[in-house]
N, C-alpha and C positions, 0 to 999 in steps of 0.2 A: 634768635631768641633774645639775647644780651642785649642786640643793640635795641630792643623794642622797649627794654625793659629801662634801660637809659636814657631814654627817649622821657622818661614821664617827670613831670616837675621835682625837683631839688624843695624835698618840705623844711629842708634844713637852713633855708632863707639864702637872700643873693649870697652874703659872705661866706658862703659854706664852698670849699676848695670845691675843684670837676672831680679828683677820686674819694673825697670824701663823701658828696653826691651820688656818686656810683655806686659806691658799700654801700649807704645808706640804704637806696633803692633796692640794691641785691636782697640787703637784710631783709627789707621788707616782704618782699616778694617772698624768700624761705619763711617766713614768719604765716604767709597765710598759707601755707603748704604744708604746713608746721597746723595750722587750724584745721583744715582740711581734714588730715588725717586724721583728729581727734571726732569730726563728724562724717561718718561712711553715710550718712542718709543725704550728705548735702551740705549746701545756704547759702542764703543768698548776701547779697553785699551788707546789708544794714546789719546781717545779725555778726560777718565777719568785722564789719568798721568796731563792734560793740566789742569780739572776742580780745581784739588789739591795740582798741583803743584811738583806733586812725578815723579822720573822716571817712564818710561814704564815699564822697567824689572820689578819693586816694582808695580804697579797697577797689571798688569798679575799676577802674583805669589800671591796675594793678592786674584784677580777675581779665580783663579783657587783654592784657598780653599774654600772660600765662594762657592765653585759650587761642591765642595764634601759632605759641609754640606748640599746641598741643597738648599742654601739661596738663589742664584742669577740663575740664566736661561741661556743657552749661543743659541743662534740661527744661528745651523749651516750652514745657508747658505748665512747668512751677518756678523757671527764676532760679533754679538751685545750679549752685557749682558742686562740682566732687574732686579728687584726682584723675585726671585722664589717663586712657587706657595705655599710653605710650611710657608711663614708668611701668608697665607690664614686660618693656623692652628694656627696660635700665634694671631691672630685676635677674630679669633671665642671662645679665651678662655680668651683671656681679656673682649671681651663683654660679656661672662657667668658671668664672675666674676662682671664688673658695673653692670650688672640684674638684681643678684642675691643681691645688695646692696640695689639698689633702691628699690626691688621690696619689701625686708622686711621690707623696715624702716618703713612705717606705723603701720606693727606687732609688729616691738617689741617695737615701742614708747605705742604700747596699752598694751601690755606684763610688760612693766615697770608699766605702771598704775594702772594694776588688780593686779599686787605683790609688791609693790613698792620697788624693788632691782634695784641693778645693774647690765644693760642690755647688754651682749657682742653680737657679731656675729664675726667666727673666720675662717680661711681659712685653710686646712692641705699645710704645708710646710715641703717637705721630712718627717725625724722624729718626725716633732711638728707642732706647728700649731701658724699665725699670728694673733692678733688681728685687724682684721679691722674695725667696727665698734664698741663704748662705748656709754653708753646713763646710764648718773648719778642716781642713783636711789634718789628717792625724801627725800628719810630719811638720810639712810647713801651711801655715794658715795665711794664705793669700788675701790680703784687705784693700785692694785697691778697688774694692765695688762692693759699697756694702749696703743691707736692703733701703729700697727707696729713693736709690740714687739714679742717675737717670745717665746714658751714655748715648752719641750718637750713634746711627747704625754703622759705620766706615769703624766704627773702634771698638777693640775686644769683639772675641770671639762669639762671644752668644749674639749681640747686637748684630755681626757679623751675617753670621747664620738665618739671622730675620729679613735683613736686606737681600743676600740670596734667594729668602723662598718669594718674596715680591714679585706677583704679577709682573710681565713683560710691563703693561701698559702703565701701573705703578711705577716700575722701576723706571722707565722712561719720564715720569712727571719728580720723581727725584731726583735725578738726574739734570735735570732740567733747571731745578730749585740753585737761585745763587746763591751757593754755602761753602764755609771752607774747611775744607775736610782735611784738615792736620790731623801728622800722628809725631809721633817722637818723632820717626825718622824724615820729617817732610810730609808735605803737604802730597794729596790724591789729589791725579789729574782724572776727567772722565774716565780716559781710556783705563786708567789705571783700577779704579772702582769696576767694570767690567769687566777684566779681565778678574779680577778679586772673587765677583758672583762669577765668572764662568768656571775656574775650577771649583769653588764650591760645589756648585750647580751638580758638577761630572764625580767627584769624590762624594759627596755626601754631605761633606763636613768642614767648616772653616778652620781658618790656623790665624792664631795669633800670636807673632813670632818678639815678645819684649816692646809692644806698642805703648800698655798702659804705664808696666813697671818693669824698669832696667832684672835682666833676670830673670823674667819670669812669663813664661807662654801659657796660650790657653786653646783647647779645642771647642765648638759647638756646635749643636745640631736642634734644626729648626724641630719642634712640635705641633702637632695642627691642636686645637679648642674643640670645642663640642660641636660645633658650624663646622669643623670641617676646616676651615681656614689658620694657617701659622702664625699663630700670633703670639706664640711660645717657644721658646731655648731649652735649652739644658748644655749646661759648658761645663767645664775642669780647667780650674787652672795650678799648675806648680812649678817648681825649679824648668828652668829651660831646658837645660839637661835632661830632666827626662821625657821629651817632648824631638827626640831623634830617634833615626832607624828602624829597627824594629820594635822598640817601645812605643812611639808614636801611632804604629799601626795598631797597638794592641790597645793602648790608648782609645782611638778613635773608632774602633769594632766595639769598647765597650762603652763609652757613650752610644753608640749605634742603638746599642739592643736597651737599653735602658731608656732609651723614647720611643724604642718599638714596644717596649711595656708598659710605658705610661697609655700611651697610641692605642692600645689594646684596650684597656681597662678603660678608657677615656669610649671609647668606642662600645664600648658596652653597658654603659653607664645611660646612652641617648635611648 
């Protein structure tokens, strides 16, 4: 869809940079999406050239990429554009996604209090994954991930936890991907990331042992969305110390049931 949309002439004259070009064009194209939706009944080019202020030729050639990607609707037998019904899809996965926020925060404000760590919830983003929610732990306030930031899957524990739940046949095309998967201690070798998802895989839950910050470990455990599919974390992280023995197991039984509660409620929610 992007490259259709950069495809169409630079109105900003030859001297206009290639990524200034490209904004431009971006702009525009939100700009009639941005019209759009202030008309549900429709319209056709001349009356959006008139909304925006652009030629016709430029609204058309604009409306006719947007209508490749699917974005906009053309109704043939009045000329009118609408929004197409595929932000119907871009709707339904932003509302998974505020669900899936609101619906845990009571969990993991209770998850902070029966471990008192720091409490993440994290989204998979292509090869890594976002921090969306942080909830400070009461003792020590873990900041080496804080929301919006974005980590790859090989590093820290929630990220972790999402590259284990990865399809076989996913994990194999990431796997595959030439990237270099340092951590503090050195760089991951294939075999090394595999071995990484196999015991998660068989425990439940990843460990992250002082990757991000000298000090300091973290556990996580993948979450499935309203699809059904893992595209959600829940980690703790705090002193390293208390991330042995028998702490560690108590540790990672209570992240356990704290995504088997969101899992729950998430699941009853469809």
């Amino acid at each position: 869809m992007a490259s259709r949309l950069l495809e169409l002439p630079d109105e900003g004259g030859s001297n206009a940079s290639p990524d200034g070009s490209q904004i431009a064009v971006i702009g525009k194209a939100a700009q009639v999406l941005e019209a759009l939706l202030l008309r549900p009944e429709g319209a056709a080019p001349t009356q959006l050239a008139a909304d925006l202020a652009i030629n016709r030729s430029t609204a058309f050639r604009l409306l006719t990429s947007l209508e490749r990607g699917r974005l906009v609707d053309r109704d043939p037998e009045t000329g009118r554009y609408r929004l197409g019904l595929r932000f119907l899809t871009f709707g339904d996965a932003v509302r998974a996604r505020i669900d899936v926020v609101n619906i845990a925060d009571p969990v993991l404000r209770q998850l902070r209090d029966e471990v008192r760590l720091t409490v993440y919830l994290s989204i998979r983003n292509e090869w890594g994954a976002v921090c969306l929610k942080r909830l400070a732990g009461p003792e020590v306030d873990v900041l080496a991930w804080k929301p919006g930031q974005w980590l790859p899957l090989h590093r820290g524990a929630g990220p972790r936890a999402l590259l284990a739940a990865l399809p076989d046949t996913e994990l194999e095309t990431y796997l595959a991907e030439p990237m270099n998967r340092t951590t503090r201690s050195g760089a991951l070798t294939v075999d090394d990331v595999r071995q990484m998802v196999d015991i998660t895989r068989t425990r439940g839950w990843s460990l992250n042992v002082e990757d991000l910050t000298p000090g300091v470990s973290s556990i996580g455990v993948a979450l499935q969305d309203i699809s059904g599919s893992a595209q959600y974390s829940i980690s703790v992280a705090g002193l390293a110390s208390r991330f042995q023995g028998s702490s560690l197991d108590d540790i990672a039984a209570a992240v356990m049931a704290a995504v088997s509660r969101v899992a729950a409620q998430i699941d009853g929610s469809r």
